[in-house]
VMD Tcl script that draws the C-alpha trace (Angstrom):
set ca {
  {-50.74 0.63 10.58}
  {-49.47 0.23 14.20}
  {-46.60 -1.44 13.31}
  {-45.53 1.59 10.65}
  {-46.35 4.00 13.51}
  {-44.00 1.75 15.66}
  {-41.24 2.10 13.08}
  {-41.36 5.47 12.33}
  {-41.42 6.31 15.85}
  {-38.03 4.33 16.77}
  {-36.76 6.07 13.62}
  {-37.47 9.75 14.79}
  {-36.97 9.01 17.96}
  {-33.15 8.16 17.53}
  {-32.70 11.04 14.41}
  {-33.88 13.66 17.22}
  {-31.56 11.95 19.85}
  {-28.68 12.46 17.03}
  {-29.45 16.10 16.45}
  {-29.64 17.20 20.04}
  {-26.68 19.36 20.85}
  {-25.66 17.56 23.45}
  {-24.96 14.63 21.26}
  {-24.41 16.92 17.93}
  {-21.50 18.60 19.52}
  {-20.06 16.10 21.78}
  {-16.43 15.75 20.50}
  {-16.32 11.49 21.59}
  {-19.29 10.92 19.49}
  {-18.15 13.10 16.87}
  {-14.63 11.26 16.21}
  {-16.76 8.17 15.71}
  {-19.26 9.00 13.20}
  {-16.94 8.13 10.59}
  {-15.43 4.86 11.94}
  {-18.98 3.84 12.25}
  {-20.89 5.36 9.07}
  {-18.10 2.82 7.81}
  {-18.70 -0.36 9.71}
  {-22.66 0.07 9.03}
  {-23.38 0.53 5.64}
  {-25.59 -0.66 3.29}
  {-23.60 -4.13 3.87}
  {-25.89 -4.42 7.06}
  {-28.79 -4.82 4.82}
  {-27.40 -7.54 2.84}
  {-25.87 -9.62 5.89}
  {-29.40 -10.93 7.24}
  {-30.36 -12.54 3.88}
  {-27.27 -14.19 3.40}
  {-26.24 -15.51 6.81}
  {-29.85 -16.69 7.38}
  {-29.16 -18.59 3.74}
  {-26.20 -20.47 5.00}
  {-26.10 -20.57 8.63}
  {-29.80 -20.32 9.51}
  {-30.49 -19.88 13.46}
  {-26.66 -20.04 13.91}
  {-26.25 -16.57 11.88}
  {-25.99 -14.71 15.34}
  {-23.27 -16.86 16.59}
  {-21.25 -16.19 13.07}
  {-21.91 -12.87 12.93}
  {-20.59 -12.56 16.67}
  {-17.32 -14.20 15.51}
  {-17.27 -11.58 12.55}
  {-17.74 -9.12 14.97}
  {-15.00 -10.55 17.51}
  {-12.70 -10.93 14.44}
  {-13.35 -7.45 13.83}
  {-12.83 -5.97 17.45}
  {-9.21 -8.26 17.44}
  {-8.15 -6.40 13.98}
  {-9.12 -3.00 15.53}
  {-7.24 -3.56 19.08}
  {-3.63 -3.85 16.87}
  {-4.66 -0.76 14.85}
  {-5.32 1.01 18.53}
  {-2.12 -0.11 19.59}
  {-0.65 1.24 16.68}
  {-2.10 4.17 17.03}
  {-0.54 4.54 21.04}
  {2.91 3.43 19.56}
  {3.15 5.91 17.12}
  {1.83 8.88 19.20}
  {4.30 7.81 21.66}
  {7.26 7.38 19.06}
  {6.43 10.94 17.67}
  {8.25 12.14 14.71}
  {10.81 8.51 15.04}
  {7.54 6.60 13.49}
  {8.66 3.75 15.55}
  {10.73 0.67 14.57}
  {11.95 0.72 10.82}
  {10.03 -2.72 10.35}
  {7.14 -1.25 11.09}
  {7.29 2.03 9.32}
  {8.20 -0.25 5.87}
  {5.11 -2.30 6.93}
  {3.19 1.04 7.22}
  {3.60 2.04 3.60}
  {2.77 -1.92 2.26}
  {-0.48 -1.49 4.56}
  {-0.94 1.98 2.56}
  {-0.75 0.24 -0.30}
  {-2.60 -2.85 0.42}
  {-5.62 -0.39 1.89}
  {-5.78 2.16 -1.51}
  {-6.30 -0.91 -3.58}
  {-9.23 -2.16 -0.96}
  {-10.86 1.25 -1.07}
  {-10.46 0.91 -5.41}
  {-12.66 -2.70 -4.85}
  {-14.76 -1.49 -1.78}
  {-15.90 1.70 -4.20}
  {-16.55 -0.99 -6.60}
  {-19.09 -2.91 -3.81}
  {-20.77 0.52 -2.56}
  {-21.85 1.00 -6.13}
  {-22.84 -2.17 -6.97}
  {-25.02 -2.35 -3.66}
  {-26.29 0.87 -4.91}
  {-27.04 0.04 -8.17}
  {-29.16 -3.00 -6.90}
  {-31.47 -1.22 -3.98}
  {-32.18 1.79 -6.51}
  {-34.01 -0.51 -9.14}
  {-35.17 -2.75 -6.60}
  {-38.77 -1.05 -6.19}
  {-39.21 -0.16 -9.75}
  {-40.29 -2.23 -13.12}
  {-36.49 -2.77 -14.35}
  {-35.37 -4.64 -11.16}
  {-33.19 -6.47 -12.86}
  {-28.86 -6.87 -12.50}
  {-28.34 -5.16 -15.95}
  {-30.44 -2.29 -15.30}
  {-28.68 -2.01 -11.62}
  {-25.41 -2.16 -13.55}
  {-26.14 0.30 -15.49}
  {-26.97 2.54 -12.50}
  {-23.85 1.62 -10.47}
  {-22.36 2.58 -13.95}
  {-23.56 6.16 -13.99}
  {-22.61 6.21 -10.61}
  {-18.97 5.69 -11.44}
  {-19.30 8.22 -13.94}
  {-20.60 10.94 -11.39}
  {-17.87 10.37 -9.19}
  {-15.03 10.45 -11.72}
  {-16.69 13.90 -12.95}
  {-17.02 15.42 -10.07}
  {-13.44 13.97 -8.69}
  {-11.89 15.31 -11.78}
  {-13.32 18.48 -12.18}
  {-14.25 19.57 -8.96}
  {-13.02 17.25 -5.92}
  {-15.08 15.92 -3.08}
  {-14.90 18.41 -0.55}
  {-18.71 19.64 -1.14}
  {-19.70 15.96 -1.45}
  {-18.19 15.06 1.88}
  {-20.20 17.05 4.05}
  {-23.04 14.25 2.87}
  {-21.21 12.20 5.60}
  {-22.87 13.24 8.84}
  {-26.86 13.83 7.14}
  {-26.16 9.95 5.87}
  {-25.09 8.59 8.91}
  {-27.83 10.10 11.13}
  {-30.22 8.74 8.17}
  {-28.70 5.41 8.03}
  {-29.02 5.08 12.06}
  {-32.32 5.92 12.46}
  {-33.89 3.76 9.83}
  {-31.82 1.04 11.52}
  {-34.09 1.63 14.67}
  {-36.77 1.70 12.91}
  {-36.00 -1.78 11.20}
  {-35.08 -3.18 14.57}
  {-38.21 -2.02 16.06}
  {-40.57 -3.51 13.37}
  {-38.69 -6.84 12.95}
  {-38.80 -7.19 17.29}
  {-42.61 -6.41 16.45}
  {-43.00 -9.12 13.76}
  {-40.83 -11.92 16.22}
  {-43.70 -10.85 18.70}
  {-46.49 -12.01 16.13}
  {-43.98 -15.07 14.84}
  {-43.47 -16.67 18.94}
  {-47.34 -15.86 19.48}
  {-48.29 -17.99 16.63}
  {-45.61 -20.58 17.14}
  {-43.85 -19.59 13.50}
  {-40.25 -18.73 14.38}
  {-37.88 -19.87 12.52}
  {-35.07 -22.94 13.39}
  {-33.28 -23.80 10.31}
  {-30.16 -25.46 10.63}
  {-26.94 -24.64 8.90}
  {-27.21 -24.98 4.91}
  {-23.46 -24.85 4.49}
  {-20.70 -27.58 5.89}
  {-18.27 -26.31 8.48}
  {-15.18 -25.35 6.03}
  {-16.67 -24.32 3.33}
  {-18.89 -21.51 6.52}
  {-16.01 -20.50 7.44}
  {-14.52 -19.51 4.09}
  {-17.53 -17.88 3.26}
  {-17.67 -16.08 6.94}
  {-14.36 -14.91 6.13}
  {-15.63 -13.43 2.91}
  {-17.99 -10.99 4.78}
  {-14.88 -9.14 6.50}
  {-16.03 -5.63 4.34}
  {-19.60 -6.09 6.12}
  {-17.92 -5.37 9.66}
  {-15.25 -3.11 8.02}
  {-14.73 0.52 8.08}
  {-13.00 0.86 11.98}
  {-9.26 1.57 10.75}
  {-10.52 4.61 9.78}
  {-9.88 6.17 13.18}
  {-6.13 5.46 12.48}
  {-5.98 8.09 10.11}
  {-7.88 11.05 11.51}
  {-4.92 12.36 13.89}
  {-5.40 15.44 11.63}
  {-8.57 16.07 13.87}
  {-7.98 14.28 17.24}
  {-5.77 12.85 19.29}
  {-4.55 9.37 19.79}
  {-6.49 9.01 22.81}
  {-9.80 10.03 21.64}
  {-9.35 8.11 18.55}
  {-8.82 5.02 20.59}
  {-11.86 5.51 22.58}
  {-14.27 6.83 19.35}
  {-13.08 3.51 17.73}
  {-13.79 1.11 21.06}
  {-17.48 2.87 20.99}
  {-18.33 2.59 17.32}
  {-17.19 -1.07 17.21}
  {-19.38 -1.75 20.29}
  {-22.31 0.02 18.79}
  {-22.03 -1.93 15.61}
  {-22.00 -5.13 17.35}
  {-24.87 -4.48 19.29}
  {-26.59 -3.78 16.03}
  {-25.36 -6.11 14.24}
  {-25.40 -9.26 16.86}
  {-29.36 -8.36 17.30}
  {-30.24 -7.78 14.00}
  {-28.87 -11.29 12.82}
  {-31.34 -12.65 15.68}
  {-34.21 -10.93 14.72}
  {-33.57 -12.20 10.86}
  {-32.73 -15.59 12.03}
  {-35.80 -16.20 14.01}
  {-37.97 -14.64 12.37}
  {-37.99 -15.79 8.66}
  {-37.46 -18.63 6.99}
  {-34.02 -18.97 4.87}
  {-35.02 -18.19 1.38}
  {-35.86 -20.67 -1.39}
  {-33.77 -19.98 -4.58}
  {-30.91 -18.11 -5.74}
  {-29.98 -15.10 -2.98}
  {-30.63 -11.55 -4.22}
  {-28.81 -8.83 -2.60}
  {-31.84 -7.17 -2.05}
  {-33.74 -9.80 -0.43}
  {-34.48 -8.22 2.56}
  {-36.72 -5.98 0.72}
  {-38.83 -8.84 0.51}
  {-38.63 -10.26 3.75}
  {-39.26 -6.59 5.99}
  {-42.37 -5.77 3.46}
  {-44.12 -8.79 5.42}
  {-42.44 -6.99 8.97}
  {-43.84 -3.61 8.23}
  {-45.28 -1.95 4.85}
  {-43.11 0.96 5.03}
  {-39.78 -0.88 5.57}
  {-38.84 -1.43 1.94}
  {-38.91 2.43 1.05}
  {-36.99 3.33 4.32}
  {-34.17 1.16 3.61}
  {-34.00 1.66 0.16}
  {-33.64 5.32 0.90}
  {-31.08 4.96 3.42}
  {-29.19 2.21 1.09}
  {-29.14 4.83 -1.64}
  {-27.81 7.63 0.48}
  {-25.39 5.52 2.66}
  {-24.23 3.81 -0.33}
  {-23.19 6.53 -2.50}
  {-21.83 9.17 0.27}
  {-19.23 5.69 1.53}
  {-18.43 5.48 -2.24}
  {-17.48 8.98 -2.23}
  {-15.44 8.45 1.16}
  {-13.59 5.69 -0.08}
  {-12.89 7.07 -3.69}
  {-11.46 9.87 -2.19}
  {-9.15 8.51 0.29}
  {-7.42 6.07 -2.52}
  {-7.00 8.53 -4.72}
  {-5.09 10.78 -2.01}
  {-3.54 7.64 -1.03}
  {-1.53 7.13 -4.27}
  {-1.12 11.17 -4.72}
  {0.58 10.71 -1.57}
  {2.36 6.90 -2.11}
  {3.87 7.95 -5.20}
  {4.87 11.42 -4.12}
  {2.90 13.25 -6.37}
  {3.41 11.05 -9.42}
  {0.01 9.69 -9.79}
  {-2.58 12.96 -9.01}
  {-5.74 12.40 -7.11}
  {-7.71 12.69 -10.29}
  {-5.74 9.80 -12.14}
  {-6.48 7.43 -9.08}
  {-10.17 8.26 -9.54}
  {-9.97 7.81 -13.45}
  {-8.30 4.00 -12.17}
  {-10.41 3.10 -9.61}
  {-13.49 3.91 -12.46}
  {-11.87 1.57 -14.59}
  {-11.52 -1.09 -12.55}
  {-14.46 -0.62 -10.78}
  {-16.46 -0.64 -14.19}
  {-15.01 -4.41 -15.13}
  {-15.63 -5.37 -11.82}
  {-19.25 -4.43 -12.19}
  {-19.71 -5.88 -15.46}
  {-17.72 -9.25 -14.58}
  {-18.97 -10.19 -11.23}
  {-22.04 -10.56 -9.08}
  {-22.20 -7.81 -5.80}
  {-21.29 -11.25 -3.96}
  {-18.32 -11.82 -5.22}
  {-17.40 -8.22 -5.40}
  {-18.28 -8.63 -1.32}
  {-15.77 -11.60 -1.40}
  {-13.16 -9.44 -3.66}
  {-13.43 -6.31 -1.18}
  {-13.48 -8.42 2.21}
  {-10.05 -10.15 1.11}
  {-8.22 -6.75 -0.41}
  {-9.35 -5.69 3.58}
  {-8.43 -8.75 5.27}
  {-4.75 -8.43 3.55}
  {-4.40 -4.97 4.97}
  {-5.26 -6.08 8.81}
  {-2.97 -8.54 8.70}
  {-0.40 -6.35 8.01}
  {-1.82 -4.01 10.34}
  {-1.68 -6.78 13.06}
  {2.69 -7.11 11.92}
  {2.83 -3.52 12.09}
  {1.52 -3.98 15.71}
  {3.89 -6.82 16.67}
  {6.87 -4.89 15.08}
  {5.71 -2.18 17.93}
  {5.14 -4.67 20.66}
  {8.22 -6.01 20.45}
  {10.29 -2.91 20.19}
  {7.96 -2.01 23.59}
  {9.56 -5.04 25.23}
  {5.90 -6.39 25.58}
  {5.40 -10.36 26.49}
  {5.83 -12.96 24.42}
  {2.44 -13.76 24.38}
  {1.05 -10.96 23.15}
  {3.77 -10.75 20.47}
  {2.69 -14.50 19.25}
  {-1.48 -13.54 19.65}
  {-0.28 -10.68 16.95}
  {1.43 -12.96 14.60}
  {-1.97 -15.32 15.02}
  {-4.17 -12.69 14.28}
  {-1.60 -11.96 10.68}
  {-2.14 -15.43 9.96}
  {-6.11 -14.93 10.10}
  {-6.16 -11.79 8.01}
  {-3.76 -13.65 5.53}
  {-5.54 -16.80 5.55}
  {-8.88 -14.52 4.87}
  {-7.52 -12.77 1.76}
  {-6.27 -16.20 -0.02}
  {-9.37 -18.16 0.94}
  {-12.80 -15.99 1.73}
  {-15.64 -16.84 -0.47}
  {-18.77 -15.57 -2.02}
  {-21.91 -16.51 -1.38}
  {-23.85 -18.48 -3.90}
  {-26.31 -15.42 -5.38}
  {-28.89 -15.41 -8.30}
}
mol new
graphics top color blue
foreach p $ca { graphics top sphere $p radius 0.5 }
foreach p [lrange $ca 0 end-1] q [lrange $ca 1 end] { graphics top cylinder $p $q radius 0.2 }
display resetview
């Protein structure tokens, strides 16, 4: 019982930080709720089963890389952000404006397979605490899910769905504290009774890193901030992006600890939901917390991302392909991705559609370094960073799941 009371302490505690005024109105934090209601979603929830799976008491050093990898992507989207403030209405070098409508592109089809992974992740924590927890019944949810949006996107648009955004993300946070809370108080109990955890690395080097790369939509969500000069300007944008990637490493870096050390890798084929299993022994009222913040996370980012491709191709193909079209595609694909493929390797699917689109972020960024006259070096770390992002969309993998 102490334990619950701990956990729904750190989870009120940080909802009625998030509602005070002070932080409520505060136009710094505001700009980043939606780069980070992004990077943290329901992903977060899976990431502790499976790099404890494969890396074992190394999953805090790989998910620091991921995180690192992450922060490198999102320092050539902030200098692309600078350049084209600065260029105004020029857009910069003609390189990089061409670049700038393949990244368009490349980032409406990764919001078509992302939608596809918010579902699916959705699908699986809603039947997850009842009697039909099993992947047909959660396909048929993520199925009706699909449906819901293309109905509402069709008839009605998102804009009263949107406004889910900031009640999820204050949700999503403060079960996160809570979780952190009661897995710090069940490490306690583990080191007292000399049961942490140890395990080595259950994966070999190359094929780690593949499947490291494959988790790229887990720390995604950041580039957002690139395309809300609508609302503010290039400079706060920068800094909202800087504080919701450092927030989501902090929370990411010391939940992968906590996981690590304090359970055991699990026997068997990996479920997506496995960390249902794993908190329940943590603290009794973990499992309904996260499936409730899973749920609501899940589906409001699915609504997010369904609505930004479909005004990406209204606006790609000049008006050729409507907003409600691009919903009725993304359904369709979405559905045979859901019906062909595990939620791990519609993870690996969304994290190299992603991966493709920073790396031609990070050209975009060298195209604007160079026309800046900036050193060679920086130029070449630019092209390096491409290379990555390339090298993850031809070669991340899934995880082995059940």
């Amino acid at each position: 019982m102490s334990v619950n009371l701990l956990v729904l302490g750190a989870a009120l505690a940080v909802a009625a930080a998030l509602v005070h005024p002070r932080v409520a109105r505060a136009r710094l934090w505001r700009a980043a709720l939606t780069p980070l209601a992004s990077i943290i979603g329901s992903g977060f929830l899976v990431l502790g089963p499976v790099l404890d799976a494969s890396y074992g008491v190394a999953a805090p050093l790989v998910m620091a890389g991921l995180c690192a990898l992450a922060w490198a992507f999102g320092a050539a989207i902030r200098l692309n952000i600078a350049a084209i403030e600065a260029a105004g209405a020029q857009g910069g070098p003609p390189a990089a404006r061409r670049l700038e409508t393949l990244a368009s592109w490349a980032l409406a089809f990764a919001y078509v397979v992302s939608v596809a992974y918010y579902l699916n992740l959705f699908g699986a924590f809603a039947v997850r605490l009842t009697e039909v927890d099993d992947r047909h019944h959660a396909r048929l949810v993520a199925s009706a899910a699909f449906a819901v949006i293309l109905a509402v996107g069709w008839l009605r648009g998102f804009g009263a769905l949107e406004r889910m955004e900031q009640i999820a993300v204050g949700l999503k946070l403060a079960v996160i504290a809570g979780l952190l809370a009661g897995l710090c108080a069940w490490l306690w109990r583990q080191a007292e009774a000399g049961a942490l955890s140890a395990d080595p690395p259950r994966i070999d080097p190359l094929h780690g890193a593949a499947v490291a790369l494959g988790l790229i939509v887990t720390v995604q969500g950041f580039e957002t901030s690139r395309y809300l000069g609508h609302a503010y300007d290039a400079r706060t944008r920068i800094r909202s992006m800087r504080l919701a990637q450092g927030l989501a490493t902090a929370i990411y870096v010391a939940y992968a600890a906590l996981y690590a050390l304090g359970f055991a890798p699990p026997e068997g084929p990996l479920r997506e939901t496995a960390v249902i299993d794993a908190v329940r022994a943590a603290a009794p009222i973990l499992p309904a917390l996260l499936v409730a913040a899973a749920l609501s996370a899940q589906f409001s980012a699915a609504i997010a991302d369904a609505a930004g491709s479909g005004g990406l191709m209204h606006e790609l193909t000049r008006g050729r392909i409507a907003p409600r079209h691009g919903y009725a595609l993304l359904t369709a694909i979405g559905l045979a991705l859901t019906w062909r493929a595990n939620v791990f390797e519609i993870i690996a699917y969304a994290s190299r559609a992603f991966a493709l689109y920073y790396a031609i972020q990070a050209l975009i960024a060298a195209e604007h370094a160079r026309a800046a006259g900036v050193g060679r070096a920086r130029i070449a770390g630019l092209w390096a960073l491409a290379a990555i992002g390339a090298a993850a969309a031809l070669f991340g993998a899934p995880v082995e799941g059940g």
